[in-house]
C-alpha positions in Angstrom: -16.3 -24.3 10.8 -12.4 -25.1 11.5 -12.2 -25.9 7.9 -14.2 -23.0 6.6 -11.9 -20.8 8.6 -8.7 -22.3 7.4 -9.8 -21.7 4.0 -10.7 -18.3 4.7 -6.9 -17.7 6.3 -5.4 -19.0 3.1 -8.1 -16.0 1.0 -7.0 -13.2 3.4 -3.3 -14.3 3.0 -3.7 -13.3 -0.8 -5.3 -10.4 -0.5 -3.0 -9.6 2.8 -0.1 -9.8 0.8 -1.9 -7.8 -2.0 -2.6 -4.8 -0.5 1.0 -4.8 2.2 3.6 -5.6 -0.5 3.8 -2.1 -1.3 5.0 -1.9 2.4 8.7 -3.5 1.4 8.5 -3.2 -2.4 7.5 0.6 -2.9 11.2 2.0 -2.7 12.9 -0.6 -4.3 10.5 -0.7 -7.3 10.2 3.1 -7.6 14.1 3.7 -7.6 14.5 0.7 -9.9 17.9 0.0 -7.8 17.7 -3.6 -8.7 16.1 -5.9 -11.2 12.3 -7.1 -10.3 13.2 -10.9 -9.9 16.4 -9.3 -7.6 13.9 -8.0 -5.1 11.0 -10.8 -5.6 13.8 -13.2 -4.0 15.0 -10.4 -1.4 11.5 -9.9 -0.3 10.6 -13.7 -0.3 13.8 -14.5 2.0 12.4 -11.9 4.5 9.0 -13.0 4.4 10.0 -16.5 5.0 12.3 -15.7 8.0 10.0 -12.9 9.3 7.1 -15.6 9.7 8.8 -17.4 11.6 9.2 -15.3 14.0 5.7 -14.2 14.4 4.4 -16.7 16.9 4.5 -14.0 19.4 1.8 -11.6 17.8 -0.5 -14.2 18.0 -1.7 -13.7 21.1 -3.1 -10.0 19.8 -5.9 -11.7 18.0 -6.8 -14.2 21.5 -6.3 -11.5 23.9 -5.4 -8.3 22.9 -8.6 -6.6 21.8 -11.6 -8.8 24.2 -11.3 -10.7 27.5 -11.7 -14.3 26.1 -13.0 -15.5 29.7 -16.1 -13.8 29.5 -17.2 -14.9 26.1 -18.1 -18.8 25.7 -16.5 -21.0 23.1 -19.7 -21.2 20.6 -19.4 -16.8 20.5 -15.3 -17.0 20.4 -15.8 -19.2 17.0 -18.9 -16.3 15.5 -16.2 -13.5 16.5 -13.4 -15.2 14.3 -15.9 -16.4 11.7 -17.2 -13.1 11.2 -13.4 -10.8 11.0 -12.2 -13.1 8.5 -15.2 -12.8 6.3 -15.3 -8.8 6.9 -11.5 -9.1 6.4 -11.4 -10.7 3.0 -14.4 -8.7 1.4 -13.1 -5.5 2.8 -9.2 -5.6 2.1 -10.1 -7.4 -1.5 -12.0 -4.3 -2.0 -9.2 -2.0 -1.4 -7.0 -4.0 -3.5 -9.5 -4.2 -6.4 -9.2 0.0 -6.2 -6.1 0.4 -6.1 -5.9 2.0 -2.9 -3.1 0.8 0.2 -4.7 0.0 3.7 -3.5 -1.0 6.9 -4.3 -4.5 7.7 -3.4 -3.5 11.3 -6.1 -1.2 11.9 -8.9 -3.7 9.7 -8.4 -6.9 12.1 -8.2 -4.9 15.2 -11.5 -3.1 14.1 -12.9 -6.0 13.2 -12.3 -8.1 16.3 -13.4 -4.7 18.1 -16.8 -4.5 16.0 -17.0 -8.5 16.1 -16.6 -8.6 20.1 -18.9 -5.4 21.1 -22.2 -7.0 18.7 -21.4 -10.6 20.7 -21.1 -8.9 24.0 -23.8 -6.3 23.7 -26.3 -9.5 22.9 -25.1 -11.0 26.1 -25.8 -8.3 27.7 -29.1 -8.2 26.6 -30.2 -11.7 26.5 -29.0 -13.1 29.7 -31.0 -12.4 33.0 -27.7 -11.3 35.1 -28.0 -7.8 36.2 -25.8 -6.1 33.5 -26.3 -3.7 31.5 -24.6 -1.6 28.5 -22.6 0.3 30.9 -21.1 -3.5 31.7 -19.8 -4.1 28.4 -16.0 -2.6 29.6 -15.8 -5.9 31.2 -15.7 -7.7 27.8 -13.7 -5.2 25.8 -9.8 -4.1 26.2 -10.5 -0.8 26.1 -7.3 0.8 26.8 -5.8 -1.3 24.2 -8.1 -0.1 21.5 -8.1 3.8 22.9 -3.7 3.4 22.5 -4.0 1.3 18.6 -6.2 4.5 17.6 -3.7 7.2 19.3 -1.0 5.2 17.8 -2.1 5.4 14.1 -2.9 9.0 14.7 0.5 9.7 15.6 2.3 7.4 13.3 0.7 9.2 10.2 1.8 12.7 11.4 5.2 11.6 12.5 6.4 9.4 9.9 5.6 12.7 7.2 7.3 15.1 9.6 10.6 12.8 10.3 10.2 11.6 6.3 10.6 15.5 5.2 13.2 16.4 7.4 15.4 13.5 7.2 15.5 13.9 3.3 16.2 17.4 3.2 19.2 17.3 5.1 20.1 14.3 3.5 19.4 16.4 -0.3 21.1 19.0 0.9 24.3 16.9 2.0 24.7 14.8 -1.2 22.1 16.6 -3.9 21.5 15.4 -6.8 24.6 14.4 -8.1 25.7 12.6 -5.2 27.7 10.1 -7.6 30.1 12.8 -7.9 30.0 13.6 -4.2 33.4 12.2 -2.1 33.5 8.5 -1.5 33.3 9.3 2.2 30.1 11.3 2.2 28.2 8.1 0.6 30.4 6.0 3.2 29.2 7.8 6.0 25.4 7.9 4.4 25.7 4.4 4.0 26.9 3.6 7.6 24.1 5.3 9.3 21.3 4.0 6.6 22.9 0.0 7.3 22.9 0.4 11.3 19.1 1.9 11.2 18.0 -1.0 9.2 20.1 -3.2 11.2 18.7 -2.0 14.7 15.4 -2.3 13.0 16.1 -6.5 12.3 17.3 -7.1 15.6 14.5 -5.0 17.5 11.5 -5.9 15.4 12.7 -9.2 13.6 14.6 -11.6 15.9 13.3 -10.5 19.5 10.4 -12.8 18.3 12.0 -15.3 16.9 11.3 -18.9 19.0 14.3 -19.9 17.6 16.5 -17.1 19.7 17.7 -17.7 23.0 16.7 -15.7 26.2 20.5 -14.9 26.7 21.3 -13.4 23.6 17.8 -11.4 23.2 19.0 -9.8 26.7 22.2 -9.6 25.3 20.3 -7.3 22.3 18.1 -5.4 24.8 20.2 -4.0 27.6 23.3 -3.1 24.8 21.6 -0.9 22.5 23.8 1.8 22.6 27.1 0.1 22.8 25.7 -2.1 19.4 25.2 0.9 17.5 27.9 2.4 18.3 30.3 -0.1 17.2 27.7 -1.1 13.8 28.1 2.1 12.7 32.1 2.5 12.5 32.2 -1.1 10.8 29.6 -0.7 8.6 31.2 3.1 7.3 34.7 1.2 6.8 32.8 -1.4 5.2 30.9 0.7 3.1 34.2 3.0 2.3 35.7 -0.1 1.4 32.9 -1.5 -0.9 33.1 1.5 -2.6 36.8 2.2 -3.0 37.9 -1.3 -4.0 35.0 -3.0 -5.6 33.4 0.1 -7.0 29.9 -1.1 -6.3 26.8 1.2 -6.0 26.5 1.5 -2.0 23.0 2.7 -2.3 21.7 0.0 -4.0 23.0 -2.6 -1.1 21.7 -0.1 1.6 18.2 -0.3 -0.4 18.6 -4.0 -0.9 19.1 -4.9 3.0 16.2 -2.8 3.5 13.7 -4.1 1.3 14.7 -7.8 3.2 14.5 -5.7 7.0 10.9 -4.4 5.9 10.0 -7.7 4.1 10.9 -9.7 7.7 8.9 -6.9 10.0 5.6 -7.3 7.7 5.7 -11.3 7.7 6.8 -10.7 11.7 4.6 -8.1 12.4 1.5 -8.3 9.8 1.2 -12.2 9.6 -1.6 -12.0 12.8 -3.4 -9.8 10.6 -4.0 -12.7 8.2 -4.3 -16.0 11.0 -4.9 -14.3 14.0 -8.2 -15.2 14.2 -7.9 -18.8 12.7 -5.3 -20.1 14.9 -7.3 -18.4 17.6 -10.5 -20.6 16.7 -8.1 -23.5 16.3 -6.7 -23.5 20.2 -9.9 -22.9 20.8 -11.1 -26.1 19.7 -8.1 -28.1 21.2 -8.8 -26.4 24.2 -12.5 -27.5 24.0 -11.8 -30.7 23.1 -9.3 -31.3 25.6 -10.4 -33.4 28.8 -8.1 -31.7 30.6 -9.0 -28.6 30.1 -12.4 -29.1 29.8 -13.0 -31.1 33.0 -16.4 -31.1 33.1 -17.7 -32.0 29.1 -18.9 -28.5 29.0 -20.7 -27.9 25.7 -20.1 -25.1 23.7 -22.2 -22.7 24.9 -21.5 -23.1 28.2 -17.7 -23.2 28.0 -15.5 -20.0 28.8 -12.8 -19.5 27.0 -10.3 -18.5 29.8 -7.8 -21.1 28.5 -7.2 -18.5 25.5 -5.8 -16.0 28.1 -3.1 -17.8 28.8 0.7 -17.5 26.6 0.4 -20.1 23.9 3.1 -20.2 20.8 1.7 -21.1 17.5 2.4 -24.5 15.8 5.9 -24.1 13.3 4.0 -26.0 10.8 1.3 -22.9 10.6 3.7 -20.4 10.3 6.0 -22.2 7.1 2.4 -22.7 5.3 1.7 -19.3 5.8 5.2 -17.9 5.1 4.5 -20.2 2.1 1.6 -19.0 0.5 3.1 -15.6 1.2 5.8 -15.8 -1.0 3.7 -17.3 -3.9 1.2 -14.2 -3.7 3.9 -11.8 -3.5 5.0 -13.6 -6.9 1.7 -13.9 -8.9 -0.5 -11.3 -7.4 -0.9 -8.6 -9.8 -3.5 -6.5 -7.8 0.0 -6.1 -5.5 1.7 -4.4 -7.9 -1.7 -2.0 -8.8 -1.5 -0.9 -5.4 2.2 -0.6 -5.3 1.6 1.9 -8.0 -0.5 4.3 -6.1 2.6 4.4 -3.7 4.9 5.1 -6.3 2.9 7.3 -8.4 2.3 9.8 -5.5 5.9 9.7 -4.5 7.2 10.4 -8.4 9.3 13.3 -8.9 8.5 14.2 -12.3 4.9 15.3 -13.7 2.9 12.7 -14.5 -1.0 11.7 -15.5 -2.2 12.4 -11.8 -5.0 9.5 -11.3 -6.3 11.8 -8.2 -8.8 15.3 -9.1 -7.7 18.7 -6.4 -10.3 19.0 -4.2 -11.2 22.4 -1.6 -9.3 21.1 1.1 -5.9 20.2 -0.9 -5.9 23.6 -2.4 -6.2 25.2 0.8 -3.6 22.8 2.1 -1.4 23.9 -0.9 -1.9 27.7 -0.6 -1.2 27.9 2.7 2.0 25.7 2.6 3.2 27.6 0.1 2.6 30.8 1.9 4.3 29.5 4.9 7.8 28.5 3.1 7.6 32.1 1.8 7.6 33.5 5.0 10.6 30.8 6.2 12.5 31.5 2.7 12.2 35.4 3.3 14.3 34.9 6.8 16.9 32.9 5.1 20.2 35.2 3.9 20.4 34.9 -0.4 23.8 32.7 -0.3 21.8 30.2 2.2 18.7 30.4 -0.7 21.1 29.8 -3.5 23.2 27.3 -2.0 19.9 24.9 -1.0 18.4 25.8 -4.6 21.8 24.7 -6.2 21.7 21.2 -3.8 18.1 20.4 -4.9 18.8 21.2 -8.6 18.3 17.6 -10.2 19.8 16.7 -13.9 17.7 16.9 -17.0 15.9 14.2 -18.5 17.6 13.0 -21.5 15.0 13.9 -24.8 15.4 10.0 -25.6 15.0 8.7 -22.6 10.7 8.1 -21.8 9.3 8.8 -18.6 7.6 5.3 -18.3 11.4 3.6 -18.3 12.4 6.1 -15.7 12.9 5.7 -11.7 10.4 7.3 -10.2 12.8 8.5 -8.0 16.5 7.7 -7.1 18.5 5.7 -4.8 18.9 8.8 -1.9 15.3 9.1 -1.4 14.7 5.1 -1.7 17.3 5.0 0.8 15.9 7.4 3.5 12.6 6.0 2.8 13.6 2.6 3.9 15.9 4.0 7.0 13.6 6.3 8.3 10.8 3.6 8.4 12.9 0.9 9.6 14.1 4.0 12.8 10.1 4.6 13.0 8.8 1.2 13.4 11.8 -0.3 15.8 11.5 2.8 18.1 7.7 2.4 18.4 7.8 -1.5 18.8 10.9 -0.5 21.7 8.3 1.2 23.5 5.6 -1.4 22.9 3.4 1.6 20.7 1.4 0.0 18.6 2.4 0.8 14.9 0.9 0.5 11.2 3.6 -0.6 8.9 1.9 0.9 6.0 0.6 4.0 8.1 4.1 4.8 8.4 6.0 3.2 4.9 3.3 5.4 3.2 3.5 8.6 5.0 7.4 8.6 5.1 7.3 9.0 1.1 5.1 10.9 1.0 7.0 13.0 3.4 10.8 12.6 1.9 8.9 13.6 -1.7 7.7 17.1 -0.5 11.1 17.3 0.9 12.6 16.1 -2.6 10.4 19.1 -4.5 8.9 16.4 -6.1 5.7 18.2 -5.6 6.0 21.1 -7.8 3.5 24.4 -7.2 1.5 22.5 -10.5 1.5 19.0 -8.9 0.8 19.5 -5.5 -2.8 20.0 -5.4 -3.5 16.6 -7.2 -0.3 14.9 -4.6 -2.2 16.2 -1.6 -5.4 15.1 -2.8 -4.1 11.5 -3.2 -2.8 11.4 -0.1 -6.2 12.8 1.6 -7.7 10.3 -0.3 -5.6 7.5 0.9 -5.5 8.4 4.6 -9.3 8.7 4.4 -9.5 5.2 3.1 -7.5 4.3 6.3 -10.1 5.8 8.4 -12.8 4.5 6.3 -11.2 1.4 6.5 -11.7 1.5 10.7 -15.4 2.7 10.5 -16.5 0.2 7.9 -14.3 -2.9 9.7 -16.3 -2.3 12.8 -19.7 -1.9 11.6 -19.6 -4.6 8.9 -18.0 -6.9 11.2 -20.8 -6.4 14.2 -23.0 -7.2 11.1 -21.2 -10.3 10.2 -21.1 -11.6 13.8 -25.3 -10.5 14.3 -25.9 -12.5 11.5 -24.4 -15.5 12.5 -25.3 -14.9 16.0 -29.3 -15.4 14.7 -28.7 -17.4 11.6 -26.6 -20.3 12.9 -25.5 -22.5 10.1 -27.8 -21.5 7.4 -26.6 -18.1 7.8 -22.4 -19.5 7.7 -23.4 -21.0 4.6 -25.0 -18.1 2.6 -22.0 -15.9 3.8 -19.3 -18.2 2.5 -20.7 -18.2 -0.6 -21.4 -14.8 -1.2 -18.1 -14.3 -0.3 -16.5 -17.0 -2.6 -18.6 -15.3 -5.2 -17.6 -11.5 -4.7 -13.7 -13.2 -4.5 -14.4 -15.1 -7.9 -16.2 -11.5 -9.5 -13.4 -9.0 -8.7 -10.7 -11.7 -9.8 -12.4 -11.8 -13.0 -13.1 -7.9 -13.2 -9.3 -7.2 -12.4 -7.9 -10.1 -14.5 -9.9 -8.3 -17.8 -8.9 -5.2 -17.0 -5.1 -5.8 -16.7 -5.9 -7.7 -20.5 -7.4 -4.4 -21.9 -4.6 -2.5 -20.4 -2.1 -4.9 -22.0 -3.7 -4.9 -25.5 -4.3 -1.3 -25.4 -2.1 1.5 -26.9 -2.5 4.6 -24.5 -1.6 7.9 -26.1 1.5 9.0 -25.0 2.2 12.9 -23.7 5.4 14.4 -25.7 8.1 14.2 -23.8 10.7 15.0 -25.9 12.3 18.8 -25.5 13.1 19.3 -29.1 11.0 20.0 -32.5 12.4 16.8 -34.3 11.4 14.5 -31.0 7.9 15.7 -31.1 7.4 15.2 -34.5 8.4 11.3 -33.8 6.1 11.3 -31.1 3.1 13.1 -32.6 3.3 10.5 -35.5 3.2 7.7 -33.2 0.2 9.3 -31.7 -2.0 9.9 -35.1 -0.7 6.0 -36.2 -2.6 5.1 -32.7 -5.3 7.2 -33.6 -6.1 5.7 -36.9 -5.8 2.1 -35.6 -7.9 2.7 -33.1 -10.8 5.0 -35.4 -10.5 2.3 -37.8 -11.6 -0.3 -35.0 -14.2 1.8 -33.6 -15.5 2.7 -37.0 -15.4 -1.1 -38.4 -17.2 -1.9 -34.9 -20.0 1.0 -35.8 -20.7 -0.3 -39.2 -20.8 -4.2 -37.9 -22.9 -3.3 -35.0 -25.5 -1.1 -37.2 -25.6 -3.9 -39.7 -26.3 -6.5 -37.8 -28.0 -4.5 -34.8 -25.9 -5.3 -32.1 -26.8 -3.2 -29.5 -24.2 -4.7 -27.3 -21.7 -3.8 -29.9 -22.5 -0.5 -30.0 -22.6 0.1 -26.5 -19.3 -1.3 -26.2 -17.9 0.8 -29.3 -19.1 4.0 -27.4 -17.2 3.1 -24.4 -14.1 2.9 -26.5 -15.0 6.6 -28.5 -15.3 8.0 -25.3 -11.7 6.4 -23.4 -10.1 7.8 -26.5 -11.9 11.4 -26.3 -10.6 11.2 -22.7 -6.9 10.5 -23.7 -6.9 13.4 -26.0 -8.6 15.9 -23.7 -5.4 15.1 -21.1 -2.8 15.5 -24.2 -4.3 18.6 -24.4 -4.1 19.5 -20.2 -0.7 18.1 -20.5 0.1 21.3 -23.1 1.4 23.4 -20.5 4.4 20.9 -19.4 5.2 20.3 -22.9 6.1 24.0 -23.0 7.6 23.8 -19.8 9.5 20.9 -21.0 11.1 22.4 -24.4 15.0 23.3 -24.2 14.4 26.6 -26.1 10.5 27.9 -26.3 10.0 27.4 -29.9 6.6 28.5 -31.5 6.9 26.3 -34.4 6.8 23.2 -32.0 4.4 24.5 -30.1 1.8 25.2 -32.7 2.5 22.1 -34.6 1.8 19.7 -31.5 -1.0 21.9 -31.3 -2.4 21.8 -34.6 -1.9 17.9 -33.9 -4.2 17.6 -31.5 -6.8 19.3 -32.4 -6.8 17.0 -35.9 -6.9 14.7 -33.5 -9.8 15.8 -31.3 -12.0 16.6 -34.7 -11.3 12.7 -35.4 -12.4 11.5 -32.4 -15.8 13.8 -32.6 -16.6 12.2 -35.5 -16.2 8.9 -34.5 -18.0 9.8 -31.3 -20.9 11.4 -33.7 -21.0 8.2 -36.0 -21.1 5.8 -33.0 -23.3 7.9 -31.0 -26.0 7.6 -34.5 -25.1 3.9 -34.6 -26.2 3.1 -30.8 -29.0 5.5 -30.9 -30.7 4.2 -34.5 -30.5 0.6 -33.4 -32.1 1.6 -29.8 -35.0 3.0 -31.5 -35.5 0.3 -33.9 -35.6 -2.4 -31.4 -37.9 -0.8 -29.5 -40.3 -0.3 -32.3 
C-alpha cells in the first residue's frame, strides 16, 4: 500500500502542478514581460526553494482536519488511500476542462469526506455507546468551519482589494505610464518590491528548517521597522535602475513576483500533493517501531496518537517532490490550457469568449452598470474627464494581430502579483487559512474590471466565466467529500480486491484523458482556425479575408475529397468523421459573423465599402460550407441506409 501511495503522490504532483501553475504563471504569461524560458527558470527556482520549506504544512494532512488518536492505523492508511485516489481523478478532471481549482479546498474536503465515512462506520460497528452525535470527537470541526469561512472571504476580498488597488494605480500612471516621470514608476516600483518582499519573508522562509529561531523572531517582532526601511531602498534602487541602466522596472517587479508566488505555492500547496503519503508513511514507521509500538499491536488495534505529535518531513521527500515539480511545470501542457482560462478572462481586448451569458451574469451586469451610473452622476465633469483621459489606452496597431499581443500590460501584471503576494502574507500572519488560487484568480479578475477590460459588450460572457469558475470551486468541495467518503467505504468493505480494482481504474482514466488531451492539442496544432479581421482599414481586411477563403478552400477540398472516399468505399467512420469537421467549420463562420459588430467598432473611419465587402465575404463563405454540410450530410446518410439494408 506504501508503494501504491507513493506512486499515487508522484500522479497528483502532475496534475497538482497542472492545474496551480496558473497561480505564479498567469501575470507573467498574460503581460508577456519576459520570454517563456525567462519565467520557466524563475518559477522553477521558486518552486525548488519553496519546497523546501514546506515541512511545516505537513502536519495539516496528520492533524489538521481528524484527531489521528481515535482512528487505528489499518483506517489512517483507507483515509490516505482513498484522498489520493479522489485527488488525482478529481483535479485531472479539472485540468482536462480547462478549468482552475483550488487544490487547498480538494485535499481538505477529501480528508474531511474520507475521515467522517471511517468514523461514522465506527460509530456504527463497534458496541461502545456512541452514536452519530459522537462523531465531533473524530473530526476538527472548528478547523473545517474556519477553511470554509476562509475561502468565502478570500474570493470576495481578493476582487474588491484587486479592483481598487488598480484603479488608483490606472489612474496614477494610465496607460502611458512609459511617459509618466521616472519617479512615479520609482515610487510604484518601491511599494510593488516591499509587498512581494514581506510576502517571501512571511510566507516563504518562516518555514524554512533551514532558518534559525533567532532570525525568524528577528522577522516577526520588526515588521514595521523592515518595511519601512525596504521601501526607501528599494524606491532609490528602483530610481536608480531606471535612470542609469534604463531598464523596464516593471518587468523586474513582475519578475520577483512570479519567483515570490512560485516559492508560496511549492511552500504552501506541496501538502496538497504528499500530505497524505508522508502521512501513511510515519504512520508506518510509527507502527513498525518497537518503541512506539510497545506492545506488537496489530493494525487494527493500533491508535494512531503518535501522528499528533510535531514531526518534520524527511529533506530527501521534499527535493523529489520539488523535483518532479519543476519537470511538470516544464512539460505539462494541460498547465498551460488552464493558464489560459486565467488569462483569457482577464484580457483586455475582445476576444472569442469560450463562456455563453447566462440569467444571473446579465443581471449581475445590468445592475453594475446601473450602480456606476448612479456613482458617475455624483462625480463633478473635470473629475469624469480627467479618469476617462487616465484609462484611455493606445490603439492597436492595424499590423499588429491580437494573438501576438499581451493580454494585458506590465501595470496590471504588476498589481496582480503585489496585491496577491499583500493578500496571502496578511492572511498566513493571522494564521487564516487561504487558497492561493481562490485569491490569484479573483485578484485579476478584480484589477480587470477595474482596468475596463470588461467592456458593456464583454462583460456578460467575463462574469459568466468567472461564475463558472467559482462554481467549479464549490463543486470542487461538494464532489471531494462525497467521492472521497465513497472511496474510503469501498475500501473499508473491499479490502484488497477493492485497492486493486481502484488503482486501475484510476491508471486507466489517467492513461484515457492523457491520450484525449494529447490528440486534441495535435488537431489544434494542425488546424487553421479562421481568423476574425482585425485590421481597421479596407486594404488590411482584404489581406485577411483572402487568407480566410484560402483556408476555406483547403479545408472544403479535404472535407469534400473525404466525402467522396468515404461514399466510395462506404466508410461510415469516414463520414462521420467528415461531418464533425463540416460542422467545426460552420461553427467558425457563424462566430466571424457575431464578431461583425467589433469589426465595425474596430474600423478607423466607418467605411461602407469595407463593411459590405467582409460581409459579402462571409456569406460566400457560409453558402460554401452549406454545401459541403449538404453533400456530407447525403454521404453519411446514403451509406447508413445501405448498411443497414
Amino acid at each position: 500500500m506504501l508503494v501504491a501511495l507513493a506512486v499515487l503522490a508522484i500522479a497528483d504532483l502532475v496534475v497538482g502542478v497542472s492545474n496551480d501553475a496558473v497561480n505564479f504563471l498567469n501575470s507573467a504569461i498574460g503581460s508577456k514581460a519576459v520570454s517563456f524560458k525567462t519565467l520557466m527558470i524563475v518559477a522553477s527556482i521558486g518552486i525548488a526553494f519553496g519546497a523546501m520549506s514546506s515541512s511545516g504544512m505537513m502536519e495539516i494532512a496528520r492533524k489538521g482536519i481528524f484527531v489521528p488518536g481515535e482512528f487505528m492505523f489499518d483506517e489512517i492508511m483507507i483515509i490516505f488511500m482513498a484522498v489520493m485516489i479522489t485527488d488525482i481523478l478529481l483535479l485531472d478532471f479539472f485540468n482536462t476542462l480547462g478549468l482552475p481549482t483550488s487544490t487547498t479546498v480538494s485535499i481538505v474536503f477529501e480528508l474531511l469526506g474520507a475521515s467522517v465515512c471511517i468514523a461514522i462506520l465506527k460509530i456504527t460497528s463497534e458496541n461502545n455507546g456512541q452514536t452519530i452525535l459522537n462523531l465531533g470527537n473524530y473530526i476538527n470541526n472548528e478547523k473545517a468551519i474556519e477553511i470554509i469561512l476562509g475561502i468565502l472571504l478570500s474570493v470576495v476580498v481578493a476582487f474588491s482589494i484587486g479592483a481598487i488597488i488598480q484603479f488608483i494605480s490606472r489612474l496614477l500612471l494610465s496607460f502611458n505610464f512609459a511617459d509618466k516621470p521616472k519617479l512615479y514608476g520609482a515610487i510604484f516600483s518601491g511599494f510593488a518590491t516591499t509587498s512581494i518582499l514581506y510576502f517571501i519573508l512571511i510566507k516563504g522562509i518562516k518555514n524554512a528548517a533551514f532558518m534559525s529561531d533567532e532570525i525568524k523572531t528577528l522577522i516577526t517582532t520588526n515588521n514595521i521597522a523592515l518595511l519601512s526601511i525596504s521601501f526607501v531602498v528599494l524606491t532609490l534602487i528602483s530610481l536608480a535602475t531606471i535612470t542609469f541602466f534604463k531598464i523596464n522596472i516593471y518587468k523586474i517587479i513582475i519578475v520577483i513576483g512570479t519567483f515570490a508566488l512560485a516559492v508560496a505555492f511549492a511552500g504552501n500547496d506541496l501538502v496538497n500533493f504528499i500530505g497524505p503519503t508522508t502521512g501513511a508513511y510515519q504512520a508506518f514507521l510509527d507502527f513498525s517501531n518497537p518503541e512506539v509500538n510497545t506492545l506488537g499491536l496489530s493494525a487494527s488495534e493500533f491508535s494512531m496518537e503518535s501522528l499528533g505529535n510535531k514531526i518534520y518531513t524527511p529533506t530527501y521527500i521534499l527535493l523529489a517532490a520539488g523535483l518532479i515539480m519543476v519537470l511538470t511545470l516544464w512539460f505539462s501542457s494541460k498547465a498551460k490550457a488552464v493558464v489560459k482560462t486565467s488569462v483569457d478572462l482577464s484580457r483586455q481586448d475582445d476576444i472569442n469568449e469560450r463562456f455563453q451569458p447566462n440569467f444571473l451574469s446579465r443581471n449581475i451586469v445590468r445592475l453594475s452598470i446601473a450602480a456606476s451610473n448612479s456613482f458617475n452622476n455624483l462625480l463633478p465633469s473635470s473629475t469624469k474627464v480627467y479618469i476617462d483621459k487616465q484609462f484611455r489606452h493606445t490603439r492597436i496597431p492595424a499590423l499588429v494581430k491580437t494573438k501576438d499581443l499581451p493580454a494585458f500590460d506590465l501595470i496590471r501584471a504588476s498589481v496582480n502579483l503585489m496585491v496577491a503576494s499583500v493578500l496571502i502574507s496578511i492572511a498566513t500572519s493571522m494564521k487564516l487559512p487561504l487558497s492561493t488560487t481562490y485569491v490569484t484568480f479573483m485578484v485579476a479578475m478584480g484589477t480587470s474590471l477595474a482596468d475596463r477590460a470588461w467592456g458593456s459588450e464583454s462583460a456578460v460572457y467575463r462574469v459568466a466565466g468567472v461564475l463558472n469558475v467559482i462554481g467549479g470551486w464549490f463543486f470542487t468541495a461538494l464532489s471531494a467529500f462525497v467521492a472521497s467518503a465513497i472511496m474510503a467505504f469501498i475500501l473499508y468493505y473491499g479490502g484488497a480486491y477493492a485497492l486493486v480494482a481502484l488503482l486501475v481504474f484510476t491508471v486507466i482514466v489517467l492513461i484515457k484523458n492523457y491520450l484525449n488531451h494529447r490528440k486534441q492539442s495535435i488537431e489544434l496544432k494542425e488546424e487553421d482556425k479562421l481568423q476574425k479581421a482585425e485590421s481597421s482599414s479596407t486594404q488590411g481586411v482584404i489581406i485577411e479575408s483572402a487568407e480566410n477563403i484560402a483556408n476555406v478552400v483547403k479545408r472544403g477540398n479535404k472535407i469534400y475529397t473525404g466525402a467522396v472516399n468515404g461514399l466510395a468505399t462506404h466508410n461510415l467512420k469516414s463520414l462521420k468523421k467528415n461531418k464533425k469537421q463540416v460542422e467545426k467549420l460552420s461553427n467558425e463562420i457563424d462566430d466571424l459573423k457575431d464578431n461583425i459588430y467589433y469589426f465595425i467598432k474596430n474600423l478607423e473611419d466607418p467605411s461602407v465599402n469595407a463593411s459590405n465587402f467582409y460581409i459579402s465575404i462571409l456569406g460566400d463563405l457560409q453558402d460554401m460550407a452549406q454545401s459541403l454540410n449538404y453533400i456530407s450530410n447525403a454521404s453519411y446518410k446514403h451509406v447508413t441506409i445501405t448498411i443497414k439494408s
